[in-house]
N, C-alpha and C positions, 0 to 999 in steps of 0.2 A: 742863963739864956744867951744865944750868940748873938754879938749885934747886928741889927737886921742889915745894914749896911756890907756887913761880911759874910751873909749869906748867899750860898750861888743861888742864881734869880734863874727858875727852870718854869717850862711849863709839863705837867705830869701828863703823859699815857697813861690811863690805867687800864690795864688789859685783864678781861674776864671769860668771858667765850670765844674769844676772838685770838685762839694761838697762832700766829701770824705778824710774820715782818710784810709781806707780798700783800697788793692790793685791799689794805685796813683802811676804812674810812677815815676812823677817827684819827689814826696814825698819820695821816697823811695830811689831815688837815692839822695837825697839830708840827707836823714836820713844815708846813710851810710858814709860819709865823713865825716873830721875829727872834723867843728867847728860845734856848738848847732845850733839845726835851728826854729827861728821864723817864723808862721806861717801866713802871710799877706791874707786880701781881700780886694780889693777897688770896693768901690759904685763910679761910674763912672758916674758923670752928663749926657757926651757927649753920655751917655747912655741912661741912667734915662730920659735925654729932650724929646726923641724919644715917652715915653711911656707918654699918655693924661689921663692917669685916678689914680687919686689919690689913689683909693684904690684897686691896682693893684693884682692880685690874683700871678702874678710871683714874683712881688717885696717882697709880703708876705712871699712865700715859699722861697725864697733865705733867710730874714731875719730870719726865724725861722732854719731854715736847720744850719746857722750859728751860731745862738742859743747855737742849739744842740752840734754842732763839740765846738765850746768857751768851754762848760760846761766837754766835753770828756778832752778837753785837761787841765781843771783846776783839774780833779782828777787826775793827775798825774803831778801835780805840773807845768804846762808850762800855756800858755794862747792863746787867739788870737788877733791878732792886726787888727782890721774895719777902715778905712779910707774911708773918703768924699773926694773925689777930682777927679782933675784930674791926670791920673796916674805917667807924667812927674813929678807934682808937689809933689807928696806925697811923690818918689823918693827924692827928692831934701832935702825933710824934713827929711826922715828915715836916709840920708846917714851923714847928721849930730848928729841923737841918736845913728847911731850903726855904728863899721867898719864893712862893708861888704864884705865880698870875695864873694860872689858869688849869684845870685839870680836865683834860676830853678823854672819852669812852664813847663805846656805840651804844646803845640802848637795850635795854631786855625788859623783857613783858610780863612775865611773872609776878603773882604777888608780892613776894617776898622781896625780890629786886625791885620792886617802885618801892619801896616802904626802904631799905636800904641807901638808894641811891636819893629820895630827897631826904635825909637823915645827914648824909655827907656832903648834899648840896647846900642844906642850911648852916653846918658849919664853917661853911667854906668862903657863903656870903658873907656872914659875920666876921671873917679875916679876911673879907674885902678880896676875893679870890674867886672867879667864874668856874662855875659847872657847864661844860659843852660837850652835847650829844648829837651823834648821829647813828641815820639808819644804816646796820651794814649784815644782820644774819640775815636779812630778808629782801625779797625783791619789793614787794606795798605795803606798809605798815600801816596803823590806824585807821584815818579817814580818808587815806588816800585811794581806797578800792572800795567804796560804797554806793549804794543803790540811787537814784536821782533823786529819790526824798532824803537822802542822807543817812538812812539806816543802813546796819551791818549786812552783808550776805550771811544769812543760815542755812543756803541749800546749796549743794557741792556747784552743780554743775553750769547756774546763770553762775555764778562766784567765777568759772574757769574762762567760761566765757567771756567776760569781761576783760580778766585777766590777760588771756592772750590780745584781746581785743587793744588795751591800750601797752602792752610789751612792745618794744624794739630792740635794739643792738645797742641806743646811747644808754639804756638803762643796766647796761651786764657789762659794760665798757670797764675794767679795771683803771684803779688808782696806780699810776708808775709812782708808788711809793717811793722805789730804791734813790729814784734822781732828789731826794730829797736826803738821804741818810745821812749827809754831813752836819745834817741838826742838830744830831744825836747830842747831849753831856760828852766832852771827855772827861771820864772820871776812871779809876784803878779799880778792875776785877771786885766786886762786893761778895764778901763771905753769902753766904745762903744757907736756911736750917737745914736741916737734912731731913730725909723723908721720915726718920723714926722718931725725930723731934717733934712731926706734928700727928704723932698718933698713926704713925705707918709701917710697914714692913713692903723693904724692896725686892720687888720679883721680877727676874728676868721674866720678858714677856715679848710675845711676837706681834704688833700690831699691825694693822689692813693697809697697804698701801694707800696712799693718795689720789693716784693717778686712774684714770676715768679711760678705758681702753675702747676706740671707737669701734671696735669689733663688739664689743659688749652691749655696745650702747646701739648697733645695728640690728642686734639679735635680741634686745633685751626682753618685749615685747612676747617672744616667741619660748622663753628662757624664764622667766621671772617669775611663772606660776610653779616652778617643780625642785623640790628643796635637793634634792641630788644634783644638783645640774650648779656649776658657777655661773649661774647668769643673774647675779644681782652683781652693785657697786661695791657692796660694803662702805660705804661712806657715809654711813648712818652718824657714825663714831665722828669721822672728820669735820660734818657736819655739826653736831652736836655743842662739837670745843671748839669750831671755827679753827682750824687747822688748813682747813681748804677756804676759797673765795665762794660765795654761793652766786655771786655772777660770774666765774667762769667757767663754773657746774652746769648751770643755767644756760648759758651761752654756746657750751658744746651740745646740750640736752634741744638746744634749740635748730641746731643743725642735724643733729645723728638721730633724734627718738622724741616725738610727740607723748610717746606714751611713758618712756622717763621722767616726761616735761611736765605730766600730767602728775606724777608721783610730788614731783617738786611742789606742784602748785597745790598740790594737797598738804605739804608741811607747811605753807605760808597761809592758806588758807583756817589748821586749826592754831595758828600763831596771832590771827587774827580774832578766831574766836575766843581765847582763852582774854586777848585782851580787852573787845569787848566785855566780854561776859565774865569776870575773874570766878564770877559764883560754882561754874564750873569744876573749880580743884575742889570741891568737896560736896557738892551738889550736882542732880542731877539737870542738864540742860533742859530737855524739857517735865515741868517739876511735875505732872502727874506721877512720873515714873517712881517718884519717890516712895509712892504708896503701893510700892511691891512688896506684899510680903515675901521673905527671902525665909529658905530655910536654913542656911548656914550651919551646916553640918559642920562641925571639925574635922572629923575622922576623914571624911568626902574632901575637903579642903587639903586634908595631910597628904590621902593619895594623891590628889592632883599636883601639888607643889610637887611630889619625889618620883609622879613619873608611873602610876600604879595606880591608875582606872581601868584597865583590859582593854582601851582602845589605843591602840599601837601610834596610830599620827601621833593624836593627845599627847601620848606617853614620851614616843620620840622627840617631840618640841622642847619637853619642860627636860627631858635630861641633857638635851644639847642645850638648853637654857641656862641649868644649874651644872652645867660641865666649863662652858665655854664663855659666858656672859651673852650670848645672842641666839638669835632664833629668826629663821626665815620668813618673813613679810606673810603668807601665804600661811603656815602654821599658826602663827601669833592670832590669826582671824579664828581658825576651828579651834584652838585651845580656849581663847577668851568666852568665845560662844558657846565651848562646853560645860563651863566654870558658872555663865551666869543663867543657860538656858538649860543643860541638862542636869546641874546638882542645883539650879536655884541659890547661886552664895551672891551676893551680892558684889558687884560688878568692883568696888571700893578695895575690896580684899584682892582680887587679882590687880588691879592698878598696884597698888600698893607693893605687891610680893615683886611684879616686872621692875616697879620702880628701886627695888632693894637689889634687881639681879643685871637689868640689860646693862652691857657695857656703854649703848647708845640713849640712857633713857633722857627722853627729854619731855618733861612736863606739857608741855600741849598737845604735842603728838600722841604721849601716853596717855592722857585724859579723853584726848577725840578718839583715839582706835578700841579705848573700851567702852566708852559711853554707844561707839559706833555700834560695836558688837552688842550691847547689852538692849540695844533699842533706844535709850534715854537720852542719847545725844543730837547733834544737827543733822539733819542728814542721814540720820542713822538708816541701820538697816531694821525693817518692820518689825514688830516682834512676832510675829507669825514664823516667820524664814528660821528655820535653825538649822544649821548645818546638821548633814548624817557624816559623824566622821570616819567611816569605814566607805563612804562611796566618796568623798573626798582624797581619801587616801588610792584607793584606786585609779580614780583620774587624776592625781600629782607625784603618785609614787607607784606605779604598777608593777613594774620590777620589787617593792619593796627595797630598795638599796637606800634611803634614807633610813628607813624605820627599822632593817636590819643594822644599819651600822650602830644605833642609838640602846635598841631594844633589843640585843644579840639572844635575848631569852625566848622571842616572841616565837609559838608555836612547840613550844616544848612546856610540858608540867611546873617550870617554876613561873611561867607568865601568867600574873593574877586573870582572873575571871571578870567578867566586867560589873562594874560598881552599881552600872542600874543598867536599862533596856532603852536603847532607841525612841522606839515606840512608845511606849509609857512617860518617859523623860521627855515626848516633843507634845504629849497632849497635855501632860500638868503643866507644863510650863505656859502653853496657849493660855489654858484656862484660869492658872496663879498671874499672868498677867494682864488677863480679861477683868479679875475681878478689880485686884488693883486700879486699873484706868477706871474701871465703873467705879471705884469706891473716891475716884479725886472730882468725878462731873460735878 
Protein backbone atom coordinates (compact mmCIF):
# COMPACT_ATOMS: atom_id res chain seq x y z
CA UNK A 1 0.00 0.00 0.00
CA UNK A 2 1.32 3.61 -0.92
CA UNK A 3 1.94 5.69 1.99
CA UNK A 4 -0.89 7.75 2.62
CA UNK A 5 1.44 10.83 2.79
CA UNK A 6 2.33 10.16 -0.89
CA UNK A 7 -0.79 9.95 -2.17
CA UNK A 8 -2.29 12.80 -4.48
CA UNK A 9 -4.96 14.34 -2.03
CA UNK A 10 -8.02 14.84 -4.94
CA UNK A 11 -11.44 15.30 -4.49
CA UNK A 12 -13.50 12.81 -6.97
CA UNK A 13 -16.30 13.85 -9.71
CA UNK A 14 -17.92 10.95 -10.22
CA UNK A 15 -19.92 11.30 -13.33
CA UNK A 16 -22.97 9.10 -14.07
CA UNK A 17 -25.93 10.79 -16.24
CA UNK A 18 -24.58 13.73 -16.25
CA UNK A 19 -21.93 13.60 -19.61
CA UNK A 20 -21.08 17.14 -19.26
CA UNK A 21 -17.98 19.52 -18.71
CA UNK A 22 -20.75 22.77 -19.25
CA UNK A 23 -23.01 23.91 -16.41
CA UNK A 24 -22.60 20.19 -13.94
CA UNK A 25 -23.77 20.98 -10.60
CA UNK A 26 -21.79 18.78 -8.97
CA UNK A 27 -18.67 19.57 -11.05
CA UNK A 28 -18.70 22.78 -10.24
CA UNK A 29 -19.11 22.67 -6.79
CA UNK A 30 -16.47 20.39 -6.60
CA UNK A 31 -14.16 22.59 -8.92
CA UNK A 32 -14.56 25.34 -6.54
CA UNK A 33 -13.09 23.75 -3.30
CA UNK A 34 -9.73 23.59 -2.35
CA UNK A 35 -8.05 20.16 -3.41
CA UNK A 36 -7.70 19.23 -7.58
CA UNK A 37 -10.43 17.08 -8.69
CA UNK A 38 -10.27 13.86 -10.72
CA UNK A 39 -12.82 13.16 -12.85
CA UNK A 40 -14.38 9.39 -12.57
CA UNK A 41 -16.98 7.20 -14.65
CA UNK A 42 -17.71 3.64 -13.90
CA UNK A 43 -19.02 1.11 -16.59
CA UNK A 44 -21.15 -0.75 -14.29
CA UNK A 45 -21.67 -4.49 -15.04
CA UNK A 46 -24.93 -4.73 -12.62
CA UNK A 47 -25.70 -2.32 -15.43
CA UNK A 48 -24.41 -3.34 -18.54
CA UNK A 49 -26.04 -7.24 -17.63
CA UNK A 50 -29.38 -5.63 -18.02
CA UNK A 51 -28.64 -4.65 -21.70
CA UNK A 52 -28.70 -8.11 -24.39
CA UNK A 53 -27.25 -6.57 -27.38
CA UNK A 54 -23.77 -6.27 -27.97
CA UNK A 55 -23.74 -3.62 -30.02
CA UNK A 56 -25.78 -1.43 -27.96
CA UNK A 57 -26.41 2.03 -29.66
CA UNK A 58 -26.52 3.60 -25.81
CA UNK A 59 -23.54 1.85 -24.72
CA UNK A 60 -21.99 3.36 -27.96
CA UNK A 61 -22.92 6.97 -27.28
CA UNK A 62 -21.94 6.90 -23.58
CA UNK A 63 -18.51 5.46 -24.92
CA UNK A 64 -17.89 8.14 -27.47
CA UNK A 65 -19.46 11.07 -25.30
CA UNK A 66 -16.61 10.01 -22.88
CA UNK A 67 -14.29 9.96 -25.62
CA UNK A 68 -15.00 13.38 -26.16
CA UNK A 69 -14.99 14.86 -22.48
CA UNK A 70 -11.15 12.37 -21.99
CA UNK A 71 -9.87 14.45 -25.04
CA UNK A 72 -11.40 18.08 -23.49
CA UNK A 73 -9.82 17.42 -20.35
CA UNK A 74 -6.30 16.29 -21.95
CA UNK A 75 -6.00 19.75 -23.59
CA UNK A 76 -5.81 21.29 -20.49
CA UNK A 77 -3.57 19.17 -18.98
CA UNK A 78 -6.02 16.91 -16.49
CA UNK A 79 -7.53 13.37 -17.82
CA UNK A 80 -10.23 11.05 -17.26
CA UNK A 81 -10.40 8.06 -15.24
CA UNK A 82 -13.05 4.83 -16.95
CA UNK A 83 -13.36 2.12 -14.66
CA UNK A 84 -14.93 -1.56 -15.21
CA UNK A 85 -16.53 -2.68 -12.18
CA UNK A 86 -18.63 -2.65 -9.80
CA UNK A 87 -18.87 0.63 -8.20
CA UNK A 88 -18.23 -0.47 -4.39
CA UNK A 89 -15.20 -2.04 -5.82
CA UNK A 90 -13.44 0.44 -7.82
CA UNK A 91 -14.09 2.72 -4.62
CA UNK A 92 -12.07 0.31 -2.82
CA UNK A 93 -9.24 0.52 -5.54
CA UNK A 94 -9.22 4.33 -6.02
CA UNK A 95 -9.04 4.98 -2.18
CA UNK A 96 -5.77 3.21 -2.12
CA UNK A 97 -4.07 5.45 -5.44
CA UNK A 98 -5.57 8.70 -4.11
CA UNK A 99 -6.29 10.25 -0.54
CA UNK A 100 -9.66 11.25 -1.01
CA UNK A 101 -11.49 14.00 0.95
CA UNK A 102 -14.42 14.13 -0.69
CA UNK A 103 -16.47 12.37 -3.72
CA UNK A 104 -19.55 14.69 -5.21
CA UNK A 105 -22.16 13.52 -7.98
CA UNK A 106 -25.61 14.86 -8.65
CA UNK A 107 -28.24 12.50 -7.43
CA UNK A 108 -30.52 9.92 -9.19
CA UNK A 109 -33.77 8.57 -8.00
CA UNK A 110 -34.07 5.33 -8.96
CA UNK A 111 -34.11 2.27 -7.04
CA UNK A 112 -31.21 0.89 -7.84
CA UNK A 113 -29.07 4.06 -7.63
CA UNK A 114 -30.12 4.94 -3.82
CA UNK A 115 -29.27 1.30 -2.83
CA UNK A 116 -25.84 1.97 -4.84
CA UNK A 117 -25.04 5.24 -3.92
CA UNK A 118 -25.55 4.66 0.00
CA UNK A 119 -23.57 1.45 -0.45
CA UNK A 120 -20.38 3.78 -1.63
CA UNK A 121 -21.39 6.44 0.77
CA UNK A 122 -20.90 4.10 3.72
CA UNK A 123 -17.63 3.17 2.54
CA UNK A 124 -16.43 6.14 2.15
CA UNK A 125 -17.40 7.27 5.68
CA UNK A 126 -15.58 4.65 7.12
CA UNK A 127 -12.34 5.95 5.20
CA UNK A 128 -13.22 9.13 6.82
CA UNK A 129 -14.09 10.54 3.06
CA UNK A 130 -17.55 12.65 2.37
CA UNK A 131 -20.22 11.78 0.00
CA UNK A 132 -21.74 15.08 -1.68
CA UNK A 133 -24.81 15.52 -3.66
CA UNK A 134 -26.64 17.71 -5.65
CA UNK A 135 -29.69 18.40 -7.62
CA UNK A 136 -28.76 18.71 -11.39
CA UNK A 137 -31.12 16.23 -14.10
CA UNK A 138 -34.07 18.06 -12.72
CA UNK A 139 -35.62 21.51 -12.16
CA UNK A 140 -37.61 20.18 -8.22
CA UNK A 141 -36.68 17.16 -6.78
CA UNK A 142 -38.15 15.53 -3.63
CA UNK A 143 -40.08 17.83 -1.39
CA UNK A 144 -39.34 20.62 -2.90
CA UNK A 145 -42.69 20.80 -5.18
CA UNK A 146 -45.26 19.37 -2.75
CA UNK A 147 -48.77 20.04 -1.85
CA UNK A 148 -49.29 22.54 1.43
CA UNK A 149 -49.94 19.26 3.62
CA UNK A 150 -46.67 18.16 2.24
CA UNK A 151 -47.86 15.19 0.19
CA UNK A 152 -46.59 14.37 -3.43
CA UNK A 153 -48.68 15.69 -6.52
CA UNK A 154 -50.39 12.60 -8.23
CA UNK A 155 -52.32 14.63 -10.62
CA UNK A 156 -50.56 16.21 -13.79
CA UNK A 157 -51.91 19.34 -14.10
CA UNK A 158 -52.12 21.32 -10.01
CA UNK A 159 -48.28 19.51 -10.21
CA UNK A 160 -47.75 22.10 -13.48
CA UNK A 161 -49.31 24.52 -11.95
CA UNK A 162 -47.32 24.94 -9.13
CA UNK A 163 -44.49 24.40 -11.04
CA UNK A 164 -44.49 27.16 -13.28
CA UNK A 165 -45.92 29.00 -10.33
CA UNK A 166 -42.71 29.03 -8.29
CA UNK A 167 -40.18 28.72 -11.71
CA UNK A 168 -37.89 31.89 -12.51
CA UNK A 169 -34.62 32.47 -14.45
CA UNK A 170 -32.38 32.22 -11.14
CA UNK A 171 -33.52 28.58 -10.99
CA UNK A 172 -32.34 27.62 -15.08
CA UNK A 173 -29.43 30.18 -14.45
CA UNK A 174 -26.19 27.76 -15.53
CA UNK A 175 -23.00 26.99 -13.46
CA UNK A 176 -19.99 28.97 -15.43
CA UNK A 177 -18.29 25.72 -14.65
CA UNK A 178 -15.29 26.49 -17.33
CA UNK A 179 -13.96 29.52 -14.77
CA UNK A 180 -13.24 27.02 -12.61
CA UNK A 181 -11.29 24.27 -14.93
CA UNK A 182 -7.90 24.94 -13.43
CA UNK A 183 -9.00 22.60 -10.57
CA UNK A 184 -8.76 19.95 -12.66
CA UNK A 185 -5.66 16.95 -11.43
CA UNK A 186 -2.77 17.52 -13.79
CA UNK A 187 -2.08 14.02 -14.36
CA UNK A 188 -0.81 12.08 -17.88
CA UNK A 189 -3.58 10.86 -20.47
CA UNK A 190 -4.93 7.36 -18.36
CA UNK A 191 -5.22 4.24 -20.64
CA UNK A 192 -9.05 3.36 -20.65
CA UNK A 193 -10.77 -0.29 -21.38
CA UNK A 194 -12.04 -0.46 -24.62
CA UNK A 195 -15.42 -0.78 -25.49
CA UNK A 196 -15.15 -4.71 -26.19
CA UNK A 197 -13.37 -5.09 -22.88
CA UNK A 198 -16.61 -4.43 -21.19
CA UNK A 199 -18.81 -6.75 -23.19
CA UNK A 200 -19.25 -4.44 -26.41
CA UNK A 201 -19.10 -4.08 -30.05
CA UNK A 202 -18.23 -0.63 -31.52
CA UNK A 203 -20.55 0.82 -34.14
CA UNK A 204 -20.17 3.73 -36.06
CA UNK A 205 -23.30 5.57 -35.29
CA UNK A 206 -25.06 8.84 -36.08
CA UNK A 207 -26.32 10.48 -32.94
CA UNK A 208 -29.14 13.61 -32.62
CA UNK A 209 -27.64 16.74 -32.23
CA UNK A 210 -27.78 18.75 -29.05
CA UNK A 211 -28.82 21.83 -30.09
CA UNK A 212 -32.52 23.11 -29.57
CA UNK A 213 -33.35 25.16 -32.75
CA UNK A 214 -35.67 28.11 -31.87
CA UNK A 215 -37.62 27.54 -35.05
CA UNK A 216 -38.63 24.28 -33.68
CA UNK A 217 -39.29 25.18 -30.39
CA UNK A 218 -41.69 28.09 -32.19
CA UNK A 219 -43.52 25.61 -34.26
CA UNK A 220 -43.34 22.76 -31.93
CA UNK A 221 -46.79 22.96 -30.59
CA UNK A 222 -48.04 22.83 -34.11
CA UNK A 223 -45.42 20.06 -35.25
CA UNK A 224 -45.19 17.49 -32.33
CA UNK A 225 -48.30 15.52 -32.98
CA UNK A 226 -47.32 14.09 -36.72
CA UNK A 227 -44.45 11.56 -36.80
CA UNK A 228 -43.59 12.53 -40.58
CA UNK A 229 -42.84 15.90 -39.79
CA UNK A 230 -39.28 16.97 -37.67
CA UNK A 231 -40.96 18.82 -35.19
CA UNK A 232 -39.87 17.16 -32.15
CA UNK A 233 -36.15 17.97 -30.17
CA UNK A 234 -34.82 14.70 -30.24
CA UNK A 235 -33.17 15.37 -26.97
CA UNK A 236 -34.77 12.70 -25.34
CA UNK A 237 -31.22 10.85 -25.61
CA UNK A 238 -29.35 14.03 -24.48
CA UNK A 239 -31.49 14.36 -21.90
CA UNK A 240 -31.28 10.88 -20.57
CA UNK A 241 -27.16 10.92 -20.21
CA UNK A 242 -27.27 14.47 -19.27
CA UNK A 243 -25.18 15.39 -22.29
CA UNK A 244 -27.23 18.77 -22.39
CA UNK A 245 -28.00 21.19 -19.25
CA UNK A 246 -31.88 20.70 -18.38
CA UNK A 247 -31.69 24.36 -17.19
CA UNK A 248 -30.66 25.58 -20.35
CA UNK A 249 -33.32 23.40 -22.14
CA UNK A 250 -35.67 24.69 -19.59
CA UNK A 251 -34.75 28.16 -19.94
CA UNK A 252 -34.92 28.32 -23.87
CA UNK A 253 -38.39 26.20 -23.53
CA UNK A 254 -39.15 29.10 -21.24
CA UNK A 255 -38.88 31.84 -23.70
CA UNK A 256 -39.80 30.00 -27.40
CA UNK A 257 -42.74 27.17 -26.31
CA UNK A 258 -44.98 26.82 -23.13
CA UNK A 259 -46.06 23.74 -24.56
CA UNK A 260 -42.37 22.31 -24.76
CA UNK A 261 -42.27 23.55 -21.30
CA UNK A 262 -44.98 21.54 -20.47
CA UNK A 263 -43.33 18.23 -21.94
CA UNK A 264 -40.29 19.12 -19.63
CA UNK A 265 -42.42 19.42 -16.71
CA UNK A 266 -43.96 16.25 -17.45
CA UNK A 267 -40.43 14.45 -17.25
CA UNK A 268 -39.72 16.13 -13.76
CA UNK A 269 -43.03 15.47 -12.73
CA UNK A 270 -42.76 11.31 -13.31
CA UNK A 271 -39.02 11.94 -11.70
CA UNK A 272 -40.85 12.91 -9.00
CA UNK A 273 -43.16 10.25 -8.81
CA UNK A 274 -41.01 7.42 -9.25
CA UNK A 275 -39.36 8.80 -6.29
CA UNK A 276 -41.99 9.22 -4.09
CA UNK A 277 -43.46 6.16 -4.94
CA UNK A 278 -40.32 3.59 -5.99
CA UNK A 279 -43.31 0.79 -5.84
CA UNK A 280 -43.97 1.91 -9.05
CA UNK A 281 -41.05 -0.01 -11.17
CA UNK A 282 -42.86 -3.06 -10.67
CA UNK A 283 -46.28 -2.33 -9.44
CA UNK A 284 -49.07 -0.77 -10.42
CA UNK A 285 -49.53 3.04 -9.06
CA UNK A 286 -52.90 2.86 -8.51
CA UNK A 287 -52.96 -0.95 -6.89
CA UNK A 288 -56.63 -1.84 -7.96
CA UNK A 289 -55.31 -2.23 -11.32
CA UNK A 290 -53.28 -4.98 -10.41
CA UNK A 291 -56.24 -7.16 -10.31
CA UNK A 292 -56.42 -7.03 -14.16
CA UNK A 293 -56.69 -10.02 -15.54
CA UNK A 294 -54.42 -9.99 -18.60
CA UNK A 295 -54.49 -12.40 -21.33
CA UNK A 296 -50.93 -12.40 -22.32
CA UNK A 297 -51.01 -13.96 -25.36
CA UNK A 298 -47.45 -14.68 -26.78
CA UNK A 299 -48.12 -15.03 -30.19
CA UNK A 300 -50.20 -11.38 -29.91
CA UNK A 301 -47.09 -10.11 -27.94
CA UNK A 302 -44.61 -11.59 -30.88
CA UNK A 303 -46.77 -9.64 -33.55
CA UNK A 304 -46.65 -6.57 -31.74
CA UNK A 305 -42.81 -6.42 -30.84
CA UNK A 306 -42.00 -7.22 -34.86
CA UNK A 307 -44.46 -4.84 -36.28
CA UNK A 308 -47.45 -7.39 -37.46
CA UNK A 309 -50.94 -6.66 -35.91
CA UNK A 310 -52.55 -5.28 -39.40
CA UNK A 311 -52.78 -1.85 -37.88
CA UNK A 312 -50.25 0.21 -39.88
CA UNK A 313 -49.53 3.31 -36.97
CA UNK A 314 -49.00 0.09 -34.48
CA UNK A 315 -46.91 -1.62 -36.93
CA UNK A 316 -44.93 1.46 -38.13
CA UNK A 317 -43.90 2.63 -34.38
CA UNK A 318 -42.48 -0.74 -33.37
CA UNK A 319 -40.43 -1.15 -36.56
CA UNK A 320 -39.05 2.37 -36.49
CA UNK A 321 -38.55 1.26 -32.85
CA UNK A 322 -36.65 -2.02 -33.50
CA UNK A 323 -34.87 -0.30 -36.61
CA UNK A 324 -33.75 2.85 -35.12
CA UNK A 325 -33.85 2.62 -31.11
CA UNK A 326 -36.74 5.50 -31.11
CA UNK A 327 -40.20 6.06 -31.77
CA UNK A 328 -42.11 9.29 -31.94
CA UNK A 329 -43.83 10.62 -28.58
CA UNK A 330 -47.24 10.42 -30.29
CA UNK A 331 -47.01 6.70 -31.55
CA UNK A 332 -45.43 5.41 -28.33
CA UNK A 333 -49.09 6.50 -26.70
CA UNK A 334 -51.30 4.27 -29.69
CA UNK A 335 -48.72 1.32 -29.61
CA UNK A 336 -48.58 1.14 -25.68
CA UNK A 337 -52.57 1.44 -25.49
CA UNK A 338 -52.68 -1.15 -28.11
CA UNK A 339 -50.45 -3.66 -26.20
CA UNK A 340 -52.40 -3.13 -22.91
CA UNK A 341 -56.09 -2.42 -24.18
CA UNK A 342 -56.48 -4.15 -27.46
CA UNK A 343 -54.49 -7.57 -26.89
CA UNK A 344 -54.86 -7.26 -22.91
CA UNK A 345 -50.90 -8.16 -22.11
CA UNK A 346 -50.14 -6.60 -19.47
CA UNK A 347 -48.67 -3.06 -19.46
CA UNK A 348 -45.05 -4.78 -17.65
CA UNK A 349 -44.21 -6.63 -20.78
CA UNK A 350 -44.28 -3.61 -23.00
CA UNK A 351 -42.36 -1.37 -20.44
CA UNK A 352 -40.03 -3.87 -20.27
CA UNK A 353 -39.62 -4.77 -24.38
CA UNK A 354 -39.26 -0.19 -24.69
CA UNK A 355 -36.85 -0.50 -21.88
CA UNK A 356 -34.55 -3.38 -23.78
CA UNK A 357 -35.09 -1.03 -27.14
CA UNK A 358 -35.32 3.06 -26.73
CA UNK A 359 -32.10 4.62 -27.28
CA UNK A 360 -33.83 7.32 -24.77
CA UNK A 361 -35.17 4.89 -22.05
CA UNK A 362 -35.26 6.37 -18.92
CA UNK A 363 -36.93 4.63 -16.06
CA UNK A 364 -39.57 6.99 -14.87
CA UNK A 365 -40.53 8.32 -17.78
CA UNK A 366 -40.98 4.73 -19.04
CA UNK A 367 -42.81 3.58 -16.06
CA UNK A 368 -45.21 6.93 -16.08
CA UNK A 369 -46.02 6.84 -20.12
CA UNK A 370 -47.05 2.99 -19.72
CA UNK A 371 -48.81 2.98 -16.37
CA UNK A 372 -50.34 6.34 -18.23
CA UNK A 373 -51.38 4.47 -21.14
CA UNK A 374 -52.63 1.32 -19.43
CA UNK A 375 -54.88 3.25 -16.94
CA UNK A 376 -52.89 2.20 -13.69
CA UNK A 377 -50.89 5.10 -13.21
CA UNK A 378 -51.16 8.96 -11.70
CA UNK A 379 -52.91 10.78 -13.75
CA UNK A 380 -53.50 8.27 -16.08
CA UNK A 381 -55.64 8.18 -18.95
CA UNK A 382 -59.27 6.32 -17.92
CA UNK A 383 -59.44 3.06 -18.83
CA UNK A 384 -62.53 3.54 -20.85
CA UNK A 385 -60.40 5.92 -23.57
CA UNK A 386 -58.66 3.61 -26.00
CA UNK A 387 -57.42 4.77 -28.78
CA UNK A 388 -58.89 3.58 -32.45
CA UNK A 389 -55.63 3.35 -34.19
CA UNK A 390 -56.60 3.74 -37.70
CA UNK A 391 -58.47 7.03 -36.89
CA UNK A 392 -55.32 8.19 -35.22
CA UNK A 393 -53.34 7.34 -37.92
CA UNK A 394 -55.52 9.52 -40.03
CA UNK A 395 -55.30 12.57 -38.07
CA UNK A 396 -51.34 12.28 -37.50
CA UNK A 397 -50.36 10.56 -40.69
CA UNK A 398 -52.94 11.20 -43.57
CA UNK A 399 -50.76 11.26 -46.28
CA UNK A 400 -49.59 7.93 -44.82
CA UNK A 401 -45.82 8.99 -45.29
CA UNK A 402 -44.78 7.77 -41.97
CA UNK A 403 -46.49 4.41 -42.08
CA UNK A 404 -45.48 4.03 -45.65
CA UNK A 405 -41.85 4.56 -45.10
CA UNK A 406 -42.02 1.89 -42.01
CA UNK A 407 -44.57 -0.53 -43.50
CA UNK A 408 -43.53 -0.33 -47.30
CA UNK A 409 -45.86 -3.55 -47.57
CA UNK A 410 -49.00 -1.85 -46.26
CA UNK A 411 -51.83 -2.26 -48.78
CA UNK A 412 -50.42 -5.09 -50.74
CA UNK A 413 -51.19 -9.11 -50.02
CA UNK A 414 -48.02 -9.53 -47.89
CA UNK A 415 -49.52 -6.91 -44.94
CA UNK A 416 -50.80 -9.16 -42.31
CA UNK A 417 -54.71 -8.89 -41.50
CA UNK A 418 -55.40 -7.59 -38.41
CA UNK A 419 -54.86 -9.55 -35.19
CA UNK A 420 -58.28 -8.76 -33.64
CA UNK A 421 -61.22 -5.95 -34.39
CA UNK A 422 -61.45 -2.63 -33.10
CA UNK A 423 -64.66 -2.95 -31.80
CA UNK A 424 -64.50 -6.21 -30.09
CA UNK A 425 -60.80 -5.34 -28.57
CA UNK A 426 -62.45 -1.84 -26.91
CA UNK A 427 -65.59 -3.65 -25.25
CA UNK A 428 -63.52 -6.67 -23.62
CA UNK A 429 -61.25 -4.57 -22.63
CA UNK A 430 -64.04 -2.08 -20.82
CA UNK A 431 -65.45 -4.91 -19.38
CA UNK A 432 -61.92 -7.12 -18.35
CA UNK A 433 -61.14 -3.88 -16.76
CA UNK A 434 -64.68 -3.30 -15.11
CA UNK A 435 -64.41 -6.64 -13.49
CA UNK A 436 -60.97 -6.31 -12.26
CA UNK A 437 -61.62 -2.87 -10.36
CA UNK A 438 -64.87 -4.57 -9.02
CA UNK A 439 -62.93 -7.56 -8.07
CA UNK A 440 -60.24 -5.07 -5.81
CA UNK A 441 -63.43 -2.75 -3.92
Amino acid sequence: MINQKEKPVVNIFWMRRDLRLDDNTALFHALKTREKVLVLFIFNPEILLRIDNGSDYRVNFVYDTLLQIKNDLEKIGSTLYIAHGRPLDIFKVLIDKFHICSVYCNRDYEPYTNYRDMEVERFLKINRAEFITYKDHVIFEKDELVKKDGKPYTVFTPYKNRFLEKLNLAMVKANKTSLYFHNFIRMKPLPIPSIESIGFLSVANTFPPRSLPQSLLENYEANRDFPSRNGTSRLSLHLRFGTVSIRKITALAMLHSPTFLSELIWRNFYSQILWFFPQVSTRAFKSAYDHIRWENDQNQFQAWCDGMTGYPLVDAGMRELNQTGFMHNRVRMVTASFLCKHLLIDWRWGETYFASKLNDHDLASNNGGWQWASGSGCDAAPYFRIFNPELQAQRFDPDLTYIRKWVPEFGTDQYPVKIIEHSYARERAIARYKEGLADSA
